[in-house]
C-alpha positions in Angstrom: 13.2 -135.1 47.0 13.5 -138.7 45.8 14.5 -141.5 48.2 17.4 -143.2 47.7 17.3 -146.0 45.4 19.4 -149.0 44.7 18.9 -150.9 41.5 18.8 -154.7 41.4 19.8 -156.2 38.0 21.3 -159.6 37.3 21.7 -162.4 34.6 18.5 -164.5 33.4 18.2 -167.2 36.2 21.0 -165.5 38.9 17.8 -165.7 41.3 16.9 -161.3 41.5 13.8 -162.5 42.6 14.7 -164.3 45.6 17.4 -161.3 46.4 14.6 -158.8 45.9 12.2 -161.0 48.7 14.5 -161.1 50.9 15.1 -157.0 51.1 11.1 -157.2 51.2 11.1 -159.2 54.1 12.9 -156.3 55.8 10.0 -154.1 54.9 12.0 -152.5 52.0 9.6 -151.2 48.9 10.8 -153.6 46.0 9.3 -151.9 42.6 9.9 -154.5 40.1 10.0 -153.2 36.2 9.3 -157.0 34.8 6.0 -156.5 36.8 5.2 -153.2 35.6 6.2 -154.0 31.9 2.9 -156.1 32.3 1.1 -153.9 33.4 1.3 -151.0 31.0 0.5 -153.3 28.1 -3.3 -154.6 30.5 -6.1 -153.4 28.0 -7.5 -150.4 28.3 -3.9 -149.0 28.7 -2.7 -146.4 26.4 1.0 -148.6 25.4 -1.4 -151.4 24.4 -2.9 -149.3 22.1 0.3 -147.5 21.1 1.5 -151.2 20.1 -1.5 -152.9 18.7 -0.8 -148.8 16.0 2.5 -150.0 15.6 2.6 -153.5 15.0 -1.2 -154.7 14.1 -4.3 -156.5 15.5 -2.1 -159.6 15.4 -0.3 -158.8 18.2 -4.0 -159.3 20.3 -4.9 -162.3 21.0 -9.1 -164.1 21.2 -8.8 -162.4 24.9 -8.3 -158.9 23.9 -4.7 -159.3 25.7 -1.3 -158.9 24.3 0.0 -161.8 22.8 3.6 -162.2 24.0 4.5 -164.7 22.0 3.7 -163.3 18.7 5.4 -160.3 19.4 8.9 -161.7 20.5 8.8 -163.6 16.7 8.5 -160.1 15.3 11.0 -158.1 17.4 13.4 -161.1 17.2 13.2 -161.5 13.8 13.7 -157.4 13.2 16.1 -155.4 15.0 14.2 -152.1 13.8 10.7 -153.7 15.2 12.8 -153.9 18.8 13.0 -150.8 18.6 9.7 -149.3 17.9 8.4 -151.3 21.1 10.9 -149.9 23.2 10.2 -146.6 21.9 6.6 -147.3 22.9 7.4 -149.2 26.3 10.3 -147.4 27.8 8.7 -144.0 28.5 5.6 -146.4 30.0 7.8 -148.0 32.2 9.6 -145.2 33.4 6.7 -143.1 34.0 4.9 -145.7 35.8 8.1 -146.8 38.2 8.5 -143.2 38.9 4.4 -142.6 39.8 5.3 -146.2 42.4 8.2 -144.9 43.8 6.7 -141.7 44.6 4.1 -143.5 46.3 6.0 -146.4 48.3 7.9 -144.1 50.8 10.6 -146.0 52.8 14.4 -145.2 53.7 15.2 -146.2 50.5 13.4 -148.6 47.8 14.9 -151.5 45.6 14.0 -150.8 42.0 14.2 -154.8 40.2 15.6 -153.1 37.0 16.5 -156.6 34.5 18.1 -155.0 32.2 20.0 -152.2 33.6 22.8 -152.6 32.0 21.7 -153.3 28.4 19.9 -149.5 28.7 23.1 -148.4 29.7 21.7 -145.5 32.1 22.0 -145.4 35.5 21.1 -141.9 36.7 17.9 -142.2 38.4 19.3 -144.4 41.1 22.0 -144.2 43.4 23.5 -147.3 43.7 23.3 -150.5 41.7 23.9 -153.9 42.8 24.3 -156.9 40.7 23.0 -160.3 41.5 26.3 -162.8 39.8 26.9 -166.6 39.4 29.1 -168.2 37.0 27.1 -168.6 33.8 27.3 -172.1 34.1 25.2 -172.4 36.8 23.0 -169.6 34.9 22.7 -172.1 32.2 21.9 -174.9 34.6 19.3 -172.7 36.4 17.7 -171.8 33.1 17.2 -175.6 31.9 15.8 -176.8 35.0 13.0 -174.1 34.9 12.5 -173.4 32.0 12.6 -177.1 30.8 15.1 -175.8 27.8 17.4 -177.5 26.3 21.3 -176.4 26.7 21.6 -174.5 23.6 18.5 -172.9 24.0 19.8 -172.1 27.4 22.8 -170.4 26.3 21.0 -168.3 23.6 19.2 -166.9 26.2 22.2 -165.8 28.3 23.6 -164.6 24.7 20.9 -162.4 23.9 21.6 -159.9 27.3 24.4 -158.1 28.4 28.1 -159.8 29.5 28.6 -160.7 32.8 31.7 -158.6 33.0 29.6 -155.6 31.6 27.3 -156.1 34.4 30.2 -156.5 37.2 31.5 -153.1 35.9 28.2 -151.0 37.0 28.0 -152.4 40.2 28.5 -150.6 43.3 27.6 -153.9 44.9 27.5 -157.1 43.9 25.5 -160.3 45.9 27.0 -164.0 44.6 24.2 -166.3 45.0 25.7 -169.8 43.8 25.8 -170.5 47.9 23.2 -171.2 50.3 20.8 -170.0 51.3 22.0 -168.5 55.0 25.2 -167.2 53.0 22.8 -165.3 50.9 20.6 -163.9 53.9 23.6 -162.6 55.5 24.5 -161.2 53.1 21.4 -159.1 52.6 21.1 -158.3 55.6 24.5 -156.8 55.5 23.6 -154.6 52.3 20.4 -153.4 54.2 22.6 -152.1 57.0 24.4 -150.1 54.3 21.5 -148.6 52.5 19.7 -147.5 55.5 23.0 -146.0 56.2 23.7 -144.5 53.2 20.1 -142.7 53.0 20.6 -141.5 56.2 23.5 -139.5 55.4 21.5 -138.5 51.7 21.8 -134.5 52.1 18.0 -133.7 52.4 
């Protein structure tokens, strides 16, 4: 049997990452899906090769390695490109999370699953909690990191999934436009509640 698995998605720039830390620092297995979505595509892997087929040798750059760049300006500018990736990515990314999950253990894991709600499927976990701020602050977040300008900014947030969509597959949700004791607290609370909640998982 699978342990019981919460999935963290959020906005670009609602800080997942810093929400995801914090349930590592209480030893919980964080498999993160950005991180594997790198990894499938490492030459030598069979997706790199599945999209170098699909898309051409222009896609690779001098270094043998995928060239990220030059494949967002294709899949942006082609919805039906988008979807041949995904096609190609998807199953990689699944298959790999799964193969980490099986191997991490723990009273339950923290799958870092971006975009959750743009996929629109939800059954391999058991709860989902959302990481919200305003989209202002998104926006704010997103030009001081990123060094974009405003509109570029709110493309970004344009190109996922509403906030509101998000709020309404969340079992949970964590607001972090606070501090950052507000935030640990809070946490800490929600790791009180999974433990609990995989405890009383019928084995």
């Amino acid at each position: 049997m699978r342990p019981f698995r919460v999935a963290l998605t959020g906005g670009i720039a609602s800080g997942k990452t810093t929400v995801a830390d914090r349930f590592a620092a209480h030893g919980v297995p964080v498999i993160d899906t950005d991180v594997i979505a790198r990894q499938v595509v490492e030459p030598g892997q069979p997706a790199l090769a599945k999209v170098v087929a699909a898309f051409g040798p222009g896609v690779l750059g001098s270094d043998g390695r995928l060239d990220r760049r030059r494949l967002r300006e294709i899949i942006f500018a082609d919805a039906s490109a988008r979807r041949r990736l995904e096609a190609i990515l998807h199953p990689a990314i699944r298959a790999e999370m799964e193969r980490q999950s099986h191997a991490a253990g723990g009273t339950y894991q923290l799958l870092v699953i971006p975009l959750l709600t743009e996929g629109g499927r939800r059954d391999h976990v058991d709860r989902v909690l959302v990481v919200d701020v305003p989209e202002a602050v998104q926006v704010e977040r997103l030009m001081r990191r990123d060094g974009v300008s405003r509109e570029q900014a709110e493309a970004s947030l344009g190109a996922q999934a509403t906030r509101a969509a998000r709020l309404a597959m969340a079992d949970d949700v964590i607001e972090n436009a606070g501090c950052a004791e507000d935030l640990a607290a809070r946490v800490a609370e929600l790791h009180a509640q999974y433990r609990q909640l995989a405890a009383d998982q019928p084995r």
